[in-house]
One Martini backbone bead per residue (centre of mass of N, CA, C, O) as a GRO file, in nm:
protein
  115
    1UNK     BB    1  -3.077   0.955  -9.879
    2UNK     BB    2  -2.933   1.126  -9.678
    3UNK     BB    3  -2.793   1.463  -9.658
    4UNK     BB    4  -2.461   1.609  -9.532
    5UNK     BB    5  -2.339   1.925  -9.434
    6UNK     BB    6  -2.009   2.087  -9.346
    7UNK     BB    7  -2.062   2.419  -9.263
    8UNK     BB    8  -1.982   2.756  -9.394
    9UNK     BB    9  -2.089   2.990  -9.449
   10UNK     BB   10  -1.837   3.238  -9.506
   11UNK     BB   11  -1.778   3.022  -9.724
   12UNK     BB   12  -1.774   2.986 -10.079
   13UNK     BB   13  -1.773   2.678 -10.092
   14UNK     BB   14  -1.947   2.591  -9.938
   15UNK     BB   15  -2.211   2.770 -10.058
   16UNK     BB   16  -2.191   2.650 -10.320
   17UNK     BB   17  -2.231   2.366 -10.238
   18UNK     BB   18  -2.500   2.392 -10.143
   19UNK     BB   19  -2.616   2.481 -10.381
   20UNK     BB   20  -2.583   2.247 -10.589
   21UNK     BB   21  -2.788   2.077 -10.415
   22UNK     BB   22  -3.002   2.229 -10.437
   23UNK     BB   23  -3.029   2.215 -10.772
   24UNK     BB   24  -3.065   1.876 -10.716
   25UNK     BB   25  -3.308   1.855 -10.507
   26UNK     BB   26  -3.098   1.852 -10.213
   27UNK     BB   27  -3.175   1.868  -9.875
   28UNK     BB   28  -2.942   1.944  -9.633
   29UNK     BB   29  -2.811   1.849  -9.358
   30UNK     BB   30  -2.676   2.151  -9.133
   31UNK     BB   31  -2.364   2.172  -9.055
   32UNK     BB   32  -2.204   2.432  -8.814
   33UNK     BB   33  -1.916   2.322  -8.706
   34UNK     BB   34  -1.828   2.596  -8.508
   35UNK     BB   35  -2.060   2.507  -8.350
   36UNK     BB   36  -2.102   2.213  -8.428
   37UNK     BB   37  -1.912   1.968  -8.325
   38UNK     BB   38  -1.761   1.732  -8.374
   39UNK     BB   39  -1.647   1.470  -8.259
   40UNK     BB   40  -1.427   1.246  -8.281
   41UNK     BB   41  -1.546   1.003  -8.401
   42UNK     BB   42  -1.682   1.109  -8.643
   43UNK     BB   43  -1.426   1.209  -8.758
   44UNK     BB   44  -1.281   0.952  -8.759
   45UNK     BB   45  -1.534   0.869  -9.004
   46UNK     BB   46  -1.478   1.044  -9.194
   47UNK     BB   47  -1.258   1.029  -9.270
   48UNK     BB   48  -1.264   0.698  -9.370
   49UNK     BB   49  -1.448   0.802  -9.595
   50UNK     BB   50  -1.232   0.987  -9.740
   51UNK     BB   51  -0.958   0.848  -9.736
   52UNK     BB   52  -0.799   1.012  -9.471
   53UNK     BB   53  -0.607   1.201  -9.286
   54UNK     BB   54  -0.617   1.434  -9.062
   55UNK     BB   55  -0.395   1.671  -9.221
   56UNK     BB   56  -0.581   1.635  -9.499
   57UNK     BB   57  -0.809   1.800  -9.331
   58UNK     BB   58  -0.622   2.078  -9.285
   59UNK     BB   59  -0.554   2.425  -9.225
   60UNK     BB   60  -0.239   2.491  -9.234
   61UNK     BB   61  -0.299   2.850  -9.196
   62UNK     BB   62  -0.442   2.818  -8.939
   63UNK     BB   63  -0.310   2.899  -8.651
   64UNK     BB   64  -0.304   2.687  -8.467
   65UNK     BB   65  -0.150   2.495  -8.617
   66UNK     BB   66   0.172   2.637  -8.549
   67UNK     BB   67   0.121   2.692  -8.212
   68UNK     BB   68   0.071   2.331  -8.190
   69UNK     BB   69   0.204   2.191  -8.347
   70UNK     BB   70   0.143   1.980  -8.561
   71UNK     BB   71   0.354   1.910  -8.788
   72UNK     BB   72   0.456   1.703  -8.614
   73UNK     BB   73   0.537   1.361  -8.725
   74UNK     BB   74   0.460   1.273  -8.384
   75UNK     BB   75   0.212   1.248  -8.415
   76UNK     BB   76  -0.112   1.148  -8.364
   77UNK     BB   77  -0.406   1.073  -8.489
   78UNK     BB   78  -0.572   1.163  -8.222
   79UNK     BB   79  -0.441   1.424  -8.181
   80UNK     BB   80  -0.531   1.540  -8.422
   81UNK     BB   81  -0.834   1.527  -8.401
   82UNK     BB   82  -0.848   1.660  -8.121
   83UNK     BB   83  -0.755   1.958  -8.243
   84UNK     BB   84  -1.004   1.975  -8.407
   85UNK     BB   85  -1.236   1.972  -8.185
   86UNK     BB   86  -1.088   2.223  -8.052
   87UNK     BB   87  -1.026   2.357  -8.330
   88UNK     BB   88  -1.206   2.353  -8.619
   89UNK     BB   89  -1.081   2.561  -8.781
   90UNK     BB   90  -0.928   2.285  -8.902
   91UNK     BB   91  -1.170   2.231  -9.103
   92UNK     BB   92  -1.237   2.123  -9.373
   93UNK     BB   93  -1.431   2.275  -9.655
   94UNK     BB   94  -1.662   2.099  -9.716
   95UNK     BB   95  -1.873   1.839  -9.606
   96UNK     BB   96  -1.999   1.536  -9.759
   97UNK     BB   97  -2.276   1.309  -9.695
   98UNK     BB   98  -2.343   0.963  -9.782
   99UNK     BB   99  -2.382   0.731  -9.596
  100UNK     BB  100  -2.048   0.599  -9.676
  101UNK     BB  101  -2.005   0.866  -9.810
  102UNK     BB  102  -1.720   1.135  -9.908
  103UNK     BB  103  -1.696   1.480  -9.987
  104UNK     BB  104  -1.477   1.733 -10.090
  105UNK     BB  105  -1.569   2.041 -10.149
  106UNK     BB  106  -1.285   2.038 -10.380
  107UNK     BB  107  -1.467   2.112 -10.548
  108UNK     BB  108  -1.745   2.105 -10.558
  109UNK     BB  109  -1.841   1.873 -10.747
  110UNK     BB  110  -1.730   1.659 -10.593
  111UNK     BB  111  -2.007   1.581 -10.492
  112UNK     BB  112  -2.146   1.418 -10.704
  113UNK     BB  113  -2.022   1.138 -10.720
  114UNK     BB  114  -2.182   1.027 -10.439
  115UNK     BB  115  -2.545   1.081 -10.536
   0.00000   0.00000   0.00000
């Protein structure tokens, strides 16, 4: 079964996720998603198979969460999403795919779970 990692060369833990996956054997397509964003659905996608909620997978520390007032307690699940797709970097990362499967490599090791 295909897996995909949502990936940032720049993240050390990216790196090591993937170096991970390569040790064991896996060739993963590589989504570099602050090029590559996934779209809204995608994405509420992923959540639902991390069982997270979109605050839950976002980079609290990066400017635009602050700027966009994310931190909001009455925004919605939409708009949080969409604040995701339109500013990619508060996507946190890796993000590793496998069928109906998804794990959050932090650390890296959390993904071998899913495999």
């Amino acid at each position: 079964m295909a897996v995909t990692i949502y990936h940032n060369p720049r993240c050390s833990k990216s790196r090591q996720t993937l170096t991970l996956l390569q040790d064991h054997g896996i060739e993963p397509k590589v989504v570099e998603y602050l090029n590559d964003t996934p779209d809204a659905k995608t994405l509420d996608d992923i959540l639902k198979k991390l069982k997270l909620e979109p605050r839950d997978l976002m980079r609290r520390k990066e400017a635009p969460y602050k700027e966009l007032g994310l931190d909001d307690p009455g925004l919605s699940r939409q708009a949080l999403i969409a604040a995701m797709v339109e500013h990619p970097i508060l996507i946190e990362r890796p993000i590793v795919l496998k069928g109906a499967k998804a794990a959050l490599g932090r650390p890296p090791e959390k993904v071998l779970e899913i495999l």
